[in-house]
PDB file as gemmi writes it, atoms N, CA and C in Angstrom:
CRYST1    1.000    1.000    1.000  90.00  90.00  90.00 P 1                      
ATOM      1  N   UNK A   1       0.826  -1.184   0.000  1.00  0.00           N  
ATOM      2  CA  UNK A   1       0.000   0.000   0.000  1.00  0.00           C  
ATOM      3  C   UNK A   1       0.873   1.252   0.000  1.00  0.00           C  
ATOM      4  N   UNK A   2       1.752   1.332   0.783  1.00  0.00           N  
ATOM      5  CA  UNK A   2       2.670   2.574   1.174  1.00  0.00           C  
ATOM      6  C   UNK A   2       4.189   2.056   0.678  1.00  0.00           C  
ATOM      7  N   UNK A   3       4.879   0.692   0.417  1.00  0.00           N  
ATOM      8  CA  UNK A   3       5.427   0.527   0.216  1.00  0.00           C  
ATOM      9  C   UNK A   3       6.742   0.715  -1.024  1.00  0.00           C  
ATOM     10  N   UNK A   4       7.571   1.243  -1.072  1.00  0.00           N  
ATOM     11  CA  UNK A   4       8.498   2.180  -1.964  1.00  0.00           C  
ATOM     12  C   UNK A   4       7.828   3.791  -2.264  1.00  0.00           C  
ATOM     13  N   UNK A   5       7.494   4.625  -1.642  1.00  0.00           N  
ATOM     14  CA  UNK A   5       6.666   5.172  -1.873  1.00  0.00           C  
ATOM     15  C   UNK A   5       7.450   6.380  -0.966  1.00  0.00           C  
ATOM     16  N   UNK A   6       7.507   7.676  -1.082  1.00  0.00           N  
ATOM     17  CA  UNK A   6       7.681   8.396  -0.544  1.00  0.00           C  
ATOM     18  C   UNK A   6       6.997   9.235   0.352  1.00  0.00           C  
ATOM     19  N   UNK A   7       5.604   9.054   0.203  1.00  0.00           N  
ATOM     20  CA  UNK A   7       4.334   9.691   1.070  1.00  0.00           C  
ATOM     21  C   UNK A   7       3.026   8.373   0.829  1.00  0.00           C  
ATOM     22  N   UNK A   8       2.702   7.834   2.173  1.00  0.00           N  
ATOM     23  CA  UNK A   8       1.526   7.040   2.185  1.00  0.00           C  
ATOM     24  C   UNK A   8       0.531   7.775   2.007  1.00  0.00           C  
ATOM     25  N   UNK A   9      -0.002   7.729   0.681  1.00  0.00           N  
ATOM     26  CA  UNK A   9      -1.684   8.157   0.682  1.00  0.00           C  
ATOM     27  C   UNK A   9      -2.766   8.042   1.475  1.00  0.00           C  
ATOM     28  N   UNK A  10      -2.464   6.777   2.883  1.00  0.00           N  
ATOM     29  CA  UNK A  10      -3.087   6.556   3.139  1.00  0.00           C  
ATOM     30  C   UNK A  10      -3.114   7.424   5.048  1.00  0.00           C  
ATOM     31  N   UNK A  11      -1.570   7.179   4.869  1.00  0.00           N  
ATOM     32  CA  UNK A  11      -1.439   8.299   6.300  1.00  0.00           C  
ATOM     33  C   UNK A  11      -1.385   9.648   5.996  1.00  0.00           C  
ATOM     34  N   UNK A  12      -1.164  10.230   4.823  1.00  0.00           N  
ATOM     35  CA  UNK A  12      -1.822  11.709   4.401  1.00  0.00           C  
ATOM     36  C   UNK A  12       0.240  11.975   5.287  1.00  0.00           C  
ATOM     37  N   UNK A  13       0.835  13.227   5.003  1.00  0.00           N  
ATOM     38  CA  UNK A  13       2.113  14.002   5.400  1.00  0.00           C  
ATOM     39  C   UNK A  13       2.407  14.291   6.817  1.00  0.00           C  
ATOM     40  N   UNK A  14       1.223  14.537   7.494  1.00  0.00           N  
ATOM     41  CA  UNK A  14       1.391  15.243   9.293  1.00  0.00           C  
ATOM     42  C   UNK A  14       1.813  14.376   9.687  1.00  0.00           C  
ATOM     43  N   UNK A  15       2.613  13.505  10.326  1.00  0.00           N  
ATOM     44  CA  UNK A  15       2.665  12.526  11.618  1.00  0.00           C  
ATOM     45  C   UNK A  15       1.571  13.189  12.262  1.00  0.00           C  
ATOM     46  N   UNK A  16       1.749  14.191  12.845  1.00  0.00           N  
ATOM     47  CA  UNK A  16       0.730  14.248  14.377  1.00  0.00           C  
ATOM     48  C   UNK A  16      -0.652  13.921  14.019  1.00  0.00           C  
ATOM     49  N   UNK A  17      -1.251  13.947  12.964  1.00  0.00           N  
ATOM     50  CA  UNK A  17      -2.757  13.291  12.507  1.00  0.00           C  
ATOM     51  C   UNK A  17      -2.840  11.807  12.489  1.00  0.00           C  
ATOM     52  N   UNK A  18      -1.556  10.876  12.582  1.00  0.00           N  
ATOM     53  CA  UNK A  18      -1.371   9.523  12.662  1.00  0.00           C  
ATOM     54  C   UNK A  18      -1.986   9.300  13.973  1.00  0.00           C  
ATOM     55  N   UNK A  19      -2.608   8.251  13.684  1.00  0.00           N  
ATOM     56  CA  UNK A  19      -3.430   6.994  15.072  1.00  0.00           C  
ATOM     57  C   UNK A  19      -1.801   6.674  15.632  1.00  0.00           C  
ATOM     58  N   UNK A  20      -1.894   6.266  16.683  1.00  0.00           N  
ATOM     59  CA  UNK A  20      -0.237   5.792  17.226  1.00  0.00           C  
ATOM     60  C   UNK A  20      -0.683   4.438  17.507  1.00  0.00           C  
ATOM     61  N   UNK A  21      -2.030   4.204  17.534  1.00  0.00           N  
ATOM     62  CA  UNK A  21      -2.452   2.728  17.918  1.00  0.00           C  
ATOM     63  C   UNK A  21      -3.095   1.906  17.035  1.00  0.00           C  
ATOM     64  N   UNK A  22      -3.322   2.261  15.462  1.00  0.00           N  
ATOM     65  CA  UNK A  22      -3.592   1.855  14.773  1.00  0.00           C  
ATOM     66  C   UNK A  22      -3.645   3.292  13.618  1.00  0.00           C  
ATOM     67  N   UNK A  23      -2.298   3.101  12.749  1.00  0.00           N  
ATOM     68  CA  UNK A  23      -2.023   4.268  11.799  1.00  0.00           C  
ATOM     69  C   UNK A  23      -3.101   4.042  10.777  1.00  0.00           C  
ATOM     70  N   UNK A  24      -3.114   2.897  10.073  1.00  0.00           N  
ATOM     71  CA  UNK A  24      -3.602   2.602   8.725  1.00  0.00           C  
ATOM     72  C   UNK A  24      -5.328   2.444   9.282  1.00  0.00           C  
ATOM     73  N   UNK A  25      -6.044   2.667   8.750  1.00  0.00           N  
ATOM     74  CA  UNK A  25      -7.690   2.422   8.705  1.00  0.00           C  
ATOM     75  C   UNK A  25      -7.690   1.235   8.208  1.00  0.00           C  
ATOM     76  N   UNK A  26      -8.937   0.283   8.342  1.00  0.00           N  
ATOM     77  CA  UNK A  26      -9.391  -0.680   8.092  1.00  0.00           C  
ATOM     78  C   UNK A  26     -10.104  -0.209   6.482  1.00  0.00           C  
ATOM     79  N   UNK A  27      -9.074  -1.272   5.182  1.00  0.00           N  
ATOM     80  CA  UNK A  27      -9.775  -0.885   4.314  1.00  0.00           C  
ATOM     81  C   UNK A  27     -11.183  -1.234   3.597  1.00  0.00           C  
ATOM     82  N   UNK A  28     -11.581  -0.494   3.151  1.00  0.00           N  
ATOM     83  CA  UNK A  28     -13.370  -1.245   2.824  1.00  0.00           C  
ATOM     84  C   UNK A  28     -13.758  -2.433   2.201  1.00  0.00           C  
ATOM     85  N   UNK A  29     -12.624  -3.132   1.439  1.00  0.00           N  
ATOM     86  CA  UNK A  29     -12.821  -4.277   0.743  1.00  0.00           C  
ATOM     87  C   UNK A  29     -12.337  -4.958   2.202  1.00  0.00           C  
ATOM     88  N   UNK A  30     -11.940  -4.883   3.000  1.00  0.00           N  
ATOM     89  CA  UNK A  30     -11.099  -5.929   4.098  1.00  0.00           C  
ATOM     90  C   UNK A  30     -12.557  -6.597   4.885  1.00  0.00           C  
ATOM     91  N   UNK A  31     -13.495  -5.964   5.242  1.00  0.00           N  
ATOM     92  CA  UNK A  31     -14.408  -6.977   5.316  1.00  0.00           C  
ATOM     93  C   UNK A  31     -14.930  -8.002   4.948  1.00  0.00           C  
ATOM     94  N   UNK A  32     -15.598  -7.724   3.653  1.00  0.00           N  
ATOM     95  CA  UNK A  32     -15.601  -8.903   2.642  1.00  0.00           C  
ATOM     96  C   UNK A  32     -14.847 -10.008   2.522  1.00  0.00           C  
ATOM     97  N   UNK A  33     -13.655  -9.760   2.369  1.00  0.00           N  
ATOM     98  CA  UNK A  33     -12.477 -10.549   2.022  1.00  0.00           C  
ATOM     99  C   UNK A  33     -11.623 -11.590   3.316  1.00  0.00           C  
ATOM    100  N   UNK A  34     -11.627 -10.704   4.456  1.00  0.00           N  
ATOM    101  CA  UNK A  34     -11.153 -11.537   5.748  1.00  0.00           C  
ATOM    102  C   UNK A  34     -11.967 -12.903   5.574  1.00  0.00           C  
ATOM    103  N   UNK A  35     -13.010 -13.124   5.195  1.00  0.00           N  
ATOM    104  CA  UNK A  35     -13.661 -14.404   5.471  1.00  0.00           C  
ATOM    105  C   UNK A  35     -12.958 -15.129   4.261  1.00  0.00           C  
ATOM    106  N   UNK A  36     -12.836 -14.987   3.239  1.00  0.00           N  
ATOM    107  CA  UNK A  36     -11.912 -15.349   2.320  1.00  0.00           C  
ATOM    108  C   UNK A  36     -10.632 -15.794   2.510  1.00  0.00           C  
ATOM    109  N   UNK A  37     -10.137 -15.325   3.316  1.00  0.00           N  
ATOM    110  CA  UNK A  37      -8.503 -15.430   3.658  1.00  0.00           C  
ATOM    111  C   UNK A  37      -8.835 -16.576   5.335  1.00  0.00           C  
ATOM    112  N   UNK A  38      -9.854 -16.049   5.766  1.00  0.00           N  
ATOM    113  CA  UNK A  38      -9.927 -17.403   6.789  1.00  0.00           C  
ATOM    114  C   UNK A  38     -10.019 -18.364   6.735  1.00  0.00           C  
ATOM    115  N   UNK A  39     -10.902 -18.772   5.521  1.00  0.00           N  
ATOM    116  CA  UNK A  39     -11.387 -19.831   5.352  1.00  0.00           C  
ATOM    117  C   UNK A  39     -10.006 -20.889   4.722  1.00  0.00           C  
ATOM    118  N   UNK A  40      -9.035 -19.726   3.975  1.00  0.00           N  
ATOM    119  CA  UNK A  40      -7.959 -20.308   3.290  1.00  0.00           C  
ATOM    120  C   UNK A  40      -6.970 -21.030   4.276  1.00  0.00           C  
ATOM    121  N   UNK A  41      -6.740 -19.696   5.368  1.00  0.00           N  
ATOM    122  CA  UNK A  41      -5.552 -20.316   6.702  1.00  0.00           C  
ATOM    123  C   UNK A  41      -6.401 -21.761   7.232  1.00  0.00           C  
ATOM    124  N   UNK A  42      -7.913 -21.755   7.754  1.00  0.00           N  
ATOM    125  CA  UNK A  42      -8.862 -22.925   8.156  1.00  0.00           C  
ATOM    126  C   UNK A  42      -8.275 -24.380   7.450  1.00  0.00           C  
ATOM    127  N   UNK A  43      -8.398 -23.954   5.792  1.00  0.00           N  
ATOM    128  CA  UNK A  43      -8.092 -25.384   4.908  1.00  0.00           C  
ATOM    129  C   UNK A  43      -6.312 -25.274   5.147  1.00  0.00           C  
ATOM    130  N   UNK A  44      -5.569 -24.794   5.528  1.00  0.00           N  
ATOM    131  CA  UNK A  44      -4.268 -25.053   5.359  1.00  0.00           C  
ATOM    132  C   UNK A  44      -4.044 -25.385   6.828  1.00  0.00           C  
ATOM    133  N   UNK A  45      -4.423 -25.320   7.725  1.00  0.00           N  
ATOM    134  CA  UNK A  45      -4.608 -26.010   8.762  1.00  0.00           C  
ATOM    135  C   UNK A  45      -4.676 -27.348   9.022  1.00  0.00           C  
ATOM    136  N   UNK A  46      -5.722 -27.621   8.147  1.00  0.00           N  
ATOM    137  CA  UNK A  46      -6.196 -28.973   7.683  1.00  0.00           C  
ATOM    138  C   UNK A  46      -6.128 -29.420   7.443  1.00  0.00           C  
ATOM    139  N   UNK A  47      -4.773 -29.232   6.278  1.00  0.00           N  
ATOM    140  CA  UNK A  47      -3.832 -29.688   5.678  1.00  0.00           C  
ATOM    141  C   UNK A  47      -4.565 -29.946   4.543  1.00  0.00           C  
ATOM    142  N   UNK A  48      -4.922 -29.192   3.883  1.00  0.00           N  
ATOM    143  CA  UNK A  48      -5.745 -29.292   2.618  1.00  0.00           C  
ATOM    144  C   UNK A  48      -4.891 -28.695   2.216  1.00  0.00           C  
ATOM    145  N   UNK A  49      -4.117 -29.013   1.062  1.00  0.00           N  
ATOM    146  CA  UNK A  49      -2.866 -28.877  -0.404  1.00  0.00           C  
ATOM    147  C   UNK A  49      -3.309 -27.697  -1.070  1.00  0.00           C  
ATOM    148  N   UNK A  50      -4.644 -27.985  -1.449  1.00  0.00           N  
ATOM    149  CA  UNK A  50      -5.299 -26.712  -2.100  1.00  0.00           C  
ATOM    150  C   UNK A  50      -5.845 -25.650  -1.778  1.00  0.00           C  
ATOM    151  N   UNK A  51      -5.298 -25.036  -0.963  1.00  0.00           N  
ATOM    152  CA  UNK A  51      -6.065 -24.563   0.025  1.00  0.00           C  
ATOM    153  C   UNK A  51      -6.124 -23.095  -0.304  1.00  0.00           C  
ATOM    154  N   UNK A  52      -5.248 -22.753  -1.399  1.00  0.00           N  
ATOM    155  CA  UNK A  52      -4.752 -21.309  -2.139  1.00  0.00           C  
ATOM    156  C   UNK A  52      -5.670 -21.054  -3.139  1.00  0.00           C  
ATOM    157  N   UNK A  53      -6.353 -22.295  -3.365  1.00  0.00           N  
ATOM    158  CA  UNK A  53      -7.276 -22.039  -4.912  1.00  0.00           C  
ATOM    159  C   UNK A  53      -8.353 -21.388  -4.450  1.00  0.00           C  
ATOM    160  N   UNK A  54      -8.981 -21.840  -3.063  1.00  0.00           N  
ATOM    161  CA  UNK A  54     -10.568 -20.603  -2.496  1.00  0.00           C  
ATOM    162  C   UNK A  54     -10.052 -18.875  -2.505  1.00  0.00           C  
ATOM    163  N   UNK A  55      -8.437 -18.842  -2.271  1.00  0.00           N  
ATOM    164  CA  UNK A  55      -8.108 -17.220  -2.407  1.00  0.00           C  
ATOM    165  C   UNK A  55      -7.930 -17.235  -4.022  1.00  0.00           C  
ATOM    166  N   UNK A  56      -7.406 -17.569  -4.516  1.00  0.00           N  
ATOM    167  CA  UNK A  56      -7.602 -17.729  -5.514  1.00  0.00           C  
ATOM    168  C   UNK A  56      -8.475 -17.096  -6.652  1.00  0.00           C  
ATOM    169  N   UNK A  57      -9.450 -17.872  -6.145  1.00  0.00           N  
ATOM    170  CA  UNK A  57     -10.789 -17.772  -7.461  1.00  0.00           C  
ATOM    171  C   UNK A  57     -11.704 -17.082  -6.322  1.00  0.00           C  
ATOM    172  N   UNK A  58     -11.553 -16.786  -5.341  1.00  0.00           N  
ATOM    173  CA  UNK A  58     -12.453 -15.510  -4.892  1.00  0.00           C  
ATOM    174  C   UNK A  58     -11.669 -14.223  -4.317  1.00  0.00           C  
ATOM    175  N   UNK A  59     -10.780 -14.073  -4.357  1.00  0.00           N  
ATOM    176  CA  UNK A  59      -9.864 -12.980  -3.756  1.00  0.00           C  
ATOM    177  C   UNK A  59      -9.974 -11.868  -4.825  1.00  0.00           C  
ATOM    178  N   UNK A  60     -10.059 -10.680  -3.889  1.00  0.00           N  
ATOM    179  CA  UNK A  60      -9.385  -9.310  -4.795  1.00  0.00           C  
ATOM    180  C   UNK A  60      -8.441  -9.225  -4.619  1.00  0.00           C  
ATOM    181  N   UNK A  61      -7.662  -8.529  -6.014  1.00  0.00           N  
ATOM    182  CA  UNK A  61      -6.551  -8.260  -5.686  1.00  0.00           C  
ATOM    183  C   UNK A  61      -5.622  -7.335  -4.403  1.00  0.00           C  
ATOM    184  N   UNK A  62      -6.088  -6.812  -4.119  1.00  0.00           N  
ATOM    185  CA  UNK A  62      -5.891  -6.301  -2.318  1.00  0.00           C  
ATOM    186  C   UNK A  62      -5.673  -7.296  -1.303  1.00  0.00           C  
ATOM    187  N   UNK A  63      -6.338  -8.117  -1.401  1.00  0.00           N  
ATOM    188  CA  UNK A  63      -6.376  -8.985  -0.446  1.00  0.00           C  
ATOM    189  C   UNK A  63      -4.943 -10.019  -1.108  1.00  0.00           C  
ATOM    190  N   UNK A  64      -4.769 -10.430  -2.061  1.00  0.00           N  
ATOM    191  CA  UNK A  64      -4.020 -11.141  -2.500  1.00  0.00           C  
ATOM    192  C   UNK A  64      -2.883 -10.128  -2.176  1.00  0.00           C  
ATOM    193  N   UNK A  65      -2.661  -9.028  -2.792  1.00  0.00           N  
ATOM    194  CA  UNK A  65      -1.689  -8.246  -2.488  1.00  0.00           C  
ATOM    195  C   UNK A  65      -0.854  -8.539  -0.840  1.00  0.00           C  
ATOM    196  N   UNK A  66      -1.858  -8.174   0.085  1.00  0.00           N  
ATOM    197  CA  UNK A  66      -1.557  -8.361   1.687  1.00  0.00           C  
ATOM    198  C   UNK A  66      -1.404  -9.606   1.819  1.00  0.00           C  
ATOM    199  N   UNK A  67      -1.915 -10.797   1.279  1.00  0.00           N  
ATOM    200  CA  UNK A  67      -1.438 -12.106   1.618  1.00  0.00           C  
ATOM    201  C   UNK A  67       0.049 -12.165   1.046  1.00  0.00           C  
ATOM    202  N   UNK A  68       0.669 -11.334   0.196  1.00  0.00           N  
ATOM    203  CA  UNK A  68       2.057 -11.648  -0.254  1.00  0.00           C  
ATOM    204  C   UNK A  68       2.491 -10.957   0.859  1.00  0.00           C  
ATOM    205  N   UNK A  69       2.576  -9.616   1.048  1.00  0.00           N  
ATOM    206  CA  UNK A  69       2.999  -9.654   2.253  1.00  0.00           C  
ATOM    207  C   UNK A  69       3.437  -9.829   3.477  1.00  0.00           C  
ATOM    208  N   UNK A  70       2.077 -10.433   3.879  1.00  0.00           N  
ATOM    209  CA  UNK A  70       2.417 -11.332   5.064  1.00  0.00           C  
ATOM    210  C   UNK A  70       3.458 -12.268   4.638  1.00  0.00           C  
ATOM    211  N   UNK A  71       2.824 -12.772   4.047  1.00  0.00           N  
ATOM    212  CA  UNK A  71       4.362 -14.085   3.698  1.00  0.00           C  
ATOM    213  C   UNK A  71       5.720 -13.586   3.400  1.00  0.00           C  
ATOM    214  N   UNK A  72       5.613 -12.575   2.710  1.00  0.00           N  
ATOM    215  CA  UNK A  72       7.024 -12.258   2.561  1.00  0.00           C  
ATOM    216  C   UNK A  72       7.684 -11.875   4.120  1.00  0.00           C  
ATOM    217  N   UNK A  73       6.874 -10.956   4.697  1.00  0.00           N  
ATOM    218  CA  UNK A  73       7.787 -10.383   6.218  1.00  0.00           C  
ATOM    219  C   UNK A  73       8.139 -11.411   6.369  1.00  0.00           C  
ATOM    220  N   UNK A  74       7.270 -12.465   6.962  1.00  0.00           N  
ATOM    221  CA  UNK A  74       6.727 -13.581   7.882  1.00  0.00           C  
ATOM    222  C   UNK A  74       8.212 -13.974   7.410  1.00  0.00           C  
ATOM    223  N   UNK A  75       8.398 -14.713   6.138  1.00  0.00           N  
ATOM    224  CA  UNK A  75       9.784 -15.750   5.938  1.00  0.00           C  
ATOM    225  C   UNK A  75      10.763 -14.843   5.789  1.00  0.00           C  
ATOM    226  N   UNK A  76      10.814 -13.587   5.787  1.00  0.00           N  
ATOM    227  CA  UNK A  76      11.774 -12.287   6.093  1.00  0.00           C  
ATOM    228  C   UNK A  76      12.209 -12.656   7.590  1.00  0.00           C  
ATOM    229  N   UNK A  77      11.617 -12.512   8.498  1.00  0.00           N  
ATOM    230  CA  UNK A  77      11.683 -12.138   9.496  1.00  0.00           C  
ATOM    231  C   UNK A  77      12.013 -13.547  10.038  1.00  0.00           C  
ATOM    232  N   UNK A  78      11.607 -14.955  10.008  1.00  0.00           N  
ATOM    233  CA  UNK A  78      12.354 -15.974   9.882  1.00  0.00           C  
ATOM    234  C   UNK A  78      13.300 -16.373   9.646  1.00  0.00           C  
ATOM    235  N   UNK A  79      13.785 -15.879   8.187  1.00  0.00           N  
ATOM    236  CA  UNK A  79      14.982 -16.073   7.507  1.00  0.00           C  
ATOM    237  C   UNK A  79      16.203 -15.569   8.517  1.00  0.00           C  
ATOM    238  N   UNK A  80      15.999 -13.817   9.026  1.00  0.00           N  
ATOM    239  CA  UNK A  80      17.015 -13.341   9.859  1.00  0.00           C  
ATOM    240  C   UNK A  80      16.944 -14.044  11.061  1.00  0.00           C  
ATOM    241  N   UNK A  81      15.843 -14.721  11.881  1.00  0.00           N  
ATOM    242  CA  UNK A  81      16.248 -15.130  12.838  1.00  0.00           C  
ATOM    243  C   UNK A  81      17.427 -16.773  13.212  1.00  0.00           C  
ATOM    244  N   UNK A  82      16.237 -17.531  11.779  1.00  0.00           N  
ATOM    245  CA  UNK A  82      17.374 -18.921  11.379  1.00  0.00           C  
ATOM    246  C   UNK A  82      18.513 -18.727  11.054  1.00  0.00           C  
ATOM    247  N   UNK A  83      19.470 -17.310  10.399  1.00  0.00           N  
ATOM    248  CA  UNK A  83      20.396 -17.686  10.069  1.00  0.00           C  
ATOM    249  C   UNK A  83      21.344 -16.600  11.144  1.00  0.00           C  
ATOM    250  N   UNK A  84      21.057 -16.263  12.359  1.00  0.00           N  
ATOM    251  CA  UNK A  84      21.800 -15.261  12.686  1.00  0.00           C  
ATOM    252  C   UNK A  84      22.724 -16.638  13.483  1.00  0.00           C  
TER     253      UNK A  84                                                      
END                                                                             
């Protein structure tokens, strides 16, 4: 969303107008879609293989977007801890 970016559109320039406890707003497609992405972590739980195809063939791209994300920090932030 804000990422490589020199000003987040979404936090607007002031710091002092930033939430300190939650900067970013909840975006409007993120309702919809959380049940989408639950249902996906639910089947991968489950150990269901396919479990990427329900995000898949019902996901917006937003939501797909933030699921790369996560994964990327996630094995980011793994990666530095396994290999320090």
């Amino acid at each position: 969303m804000c990422r490589g970016k020199n000003v987040c559109s979404e936090l607007g320039t002031n710091p002092n107008n930033w939430d300190l406890n939650s900067p970013l707003p909840t975006p409007n497609w993120f309702v919809d879609q959380i049940d989408i992405f639950e249902a996906a972590v639910n089947e991968f739980i489950a150990g269901d293989k396919e479990f990427y195809k329900s995000v898949e063939d019902n996901a917006g791209n937003k939501l797909l977007d933030m699921i790369y994300e996560i994964i990327r920090n996630s094995y980011s932030s793994a990666f530095h801890l396994i290999t320090k």
